[in-house]
Wavefront OBJ file of the C-alpha trace (Angstrom):
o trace
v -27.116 50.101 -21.188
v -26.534 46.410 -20.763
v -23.833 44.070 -21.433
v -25.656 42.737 -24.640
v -26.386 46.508 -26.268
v -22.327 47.309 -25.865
v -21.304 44.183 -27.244
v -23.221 45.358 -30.505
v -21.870 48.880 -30.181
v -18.902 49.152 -32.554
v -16.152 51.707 -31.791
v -15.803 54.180 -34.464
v -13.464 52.420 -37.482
v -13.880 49.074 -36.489
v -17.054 48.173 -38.073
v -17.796 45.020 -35.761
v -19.314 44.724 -32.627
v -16.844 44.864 -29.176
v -17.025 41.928 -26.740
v -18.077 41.985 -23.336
v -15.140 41.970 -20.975
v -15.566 42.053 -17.238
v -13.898 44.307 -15.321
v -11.187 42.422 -13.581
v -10.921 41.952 -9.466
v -7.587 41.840 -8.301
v -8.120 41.298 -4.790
v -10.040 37.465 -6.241
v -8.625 35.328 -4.195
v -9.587 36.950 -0.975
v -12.742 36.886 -1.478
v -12.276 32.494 -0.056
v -9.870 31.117 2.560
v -8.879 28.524 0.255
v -7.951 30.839 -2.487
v -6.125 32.916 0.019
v -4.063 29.938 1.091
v -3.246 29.043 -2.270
v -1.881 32.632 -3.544
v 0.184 32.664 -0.107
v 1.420 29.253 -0.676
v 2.545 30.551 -4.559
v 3.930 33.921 -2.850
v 6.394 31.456 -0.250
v 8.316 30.105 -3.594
v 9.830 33.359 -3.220
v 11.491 32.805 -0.040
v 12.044 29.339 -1.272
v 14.375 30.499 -3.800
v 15.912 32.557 -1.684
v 16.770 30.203 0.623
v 18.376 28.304 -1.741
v 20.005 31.529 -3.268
v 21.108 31.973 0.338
v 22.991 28.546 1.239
v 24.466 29.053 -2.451
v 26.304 32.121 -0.939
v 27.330 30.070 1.954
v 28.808 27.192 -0.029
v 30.409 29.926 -2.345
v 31.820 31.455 0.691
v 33.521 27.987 2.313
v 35.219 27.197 -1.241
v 36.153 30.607 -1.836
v 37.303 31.463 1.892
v 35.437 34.395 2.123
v 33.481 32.749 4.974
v 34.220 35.990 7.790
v 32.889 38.167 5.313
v 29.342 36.106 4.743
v 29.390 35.692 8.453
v 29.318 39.357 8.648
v 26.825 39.647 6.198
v 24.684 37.234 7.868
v 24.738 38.877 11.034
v 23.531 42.126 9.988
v 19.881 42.555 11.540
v 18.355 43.132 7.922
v 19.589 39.878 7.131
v 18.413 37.995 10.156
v 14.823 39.339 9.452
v 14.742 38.221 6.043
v 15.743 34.838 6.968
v 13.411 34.441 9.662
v 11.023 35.272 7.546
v 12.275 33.020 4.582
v 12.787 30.294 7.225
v 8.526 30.869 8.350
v 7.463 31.064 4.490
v 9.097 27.855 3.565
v 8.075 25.651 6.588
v 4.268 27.366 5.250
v 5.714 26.003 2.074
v 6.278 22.502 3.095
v 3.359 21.925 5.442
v 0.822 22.704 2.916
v 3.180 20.691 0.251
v 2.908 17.859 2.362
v -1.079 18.227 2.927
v -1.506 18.129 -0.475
v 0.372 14.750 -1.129
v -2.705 12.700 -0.549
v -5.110 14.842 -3.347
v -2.058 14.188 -5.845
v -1.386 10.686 -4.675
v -3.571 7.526 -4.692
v -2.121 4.903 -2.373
v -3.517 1.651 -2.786
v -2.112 -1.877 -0.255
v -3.643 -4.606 -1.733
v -6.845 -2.878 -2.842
v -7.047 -1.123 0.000
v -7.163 2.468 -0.536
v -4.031 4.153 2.324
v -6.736 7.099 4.252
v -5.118 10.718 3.588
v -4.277 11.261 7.408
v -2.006 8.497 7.235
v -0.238 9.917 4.068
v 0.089 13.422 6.249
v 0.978 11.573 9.050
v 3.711 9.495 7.188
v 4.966 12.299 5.672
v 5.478 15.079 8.233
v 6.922 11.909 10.633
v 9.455 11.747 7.867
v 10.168 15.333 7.774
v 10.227 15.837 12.073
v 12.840 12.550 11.856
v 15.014 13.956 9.170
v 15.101 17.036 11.156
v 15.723 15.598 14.465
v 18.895 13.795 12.911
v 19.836 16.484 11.147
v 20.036 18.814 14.146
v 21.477 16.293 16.301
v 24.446 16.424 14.337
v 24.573 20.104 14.143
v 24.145 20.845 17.873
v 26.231 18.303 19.045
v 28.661 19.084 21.632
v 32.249 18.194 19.725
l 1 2 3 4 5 6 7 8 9 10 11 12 13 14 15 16 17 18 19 20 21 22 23 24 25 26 27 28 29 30 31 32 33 34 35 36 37 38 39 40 41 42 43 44 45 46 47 48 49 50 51 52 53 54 55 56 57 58 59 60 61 62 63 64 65 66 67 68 69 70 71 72 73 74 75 76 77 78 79 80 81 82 83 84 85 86 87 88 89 90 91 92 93 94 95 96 97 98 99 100 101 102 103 104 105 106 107 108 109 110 111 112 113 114 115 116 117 118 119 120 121 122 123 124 125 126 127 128 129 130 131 132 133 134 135 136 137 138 139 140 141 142
């Protein structure tokens, strides 16, 4: 039977015909690269938030002084994997946020339209230097 001939079926007590529905695939968006970068890219958000859940705790801890106790927390092996792998998600998360600054931006010098490498280029040379300076003061010798 084809699509058409069960759309005009009607199930007993209705008394109008069904609609075709598709069965749906929910491995879609492996099927493409693209699509596959996008879901992982959603999936990241995750660790995102949990990052920030995570220096919350940490800030929480220093004005509460319970800052031994997070430390102890933090240094449980379960806890070091799941930040590792929060800390790989997110720089996932940023990279492809930054590749896609140039599709959502439109740059324009005097008519002239700014070439995407050079937004990507701008922008992860502004993320590298705030890093740099941020862990130069962090691993600074006191």
């Amino acid at each position: 039977m084809t699509a058409p001939e069960r759309a005009q079926e009607a199930p007993a007590g209705t008394g109008g015909p069904v609609p075709y529905r598709p069965r749906r695939d929910n491995l879609w968006f492996a099927r493409t690269r693209t699509y596959t970068i996008f879901v992982l890219r959603e999936l990241t958000s995750v660790f995102v938030a949990w990052t920030i859940a995570y220096l919350l705790m940490l800030a929480d801890s220093l004005v509460g002084g319970t800052y031994q106790d997070f430390m102890a927390l933090a240094a449980r092996p379960w806890m070091v994997a799941l930040n590792v792998l929060a800390l790989a998600a997110t720089a996932f998360h940023a990279v492809t946020f930054l590749n896609l600054a140039p599709k959502a931006t439109v740059v324009r010098l005097d008519g002239w339209r700014v070439p995407a490498w050079m937004i990507q280029g701008g922008n992860h040379s502004g993320w590298l230097l705030v890093s740099a300076v941020i862990a130069y003061f962090i691993l600074r010798t006191p």
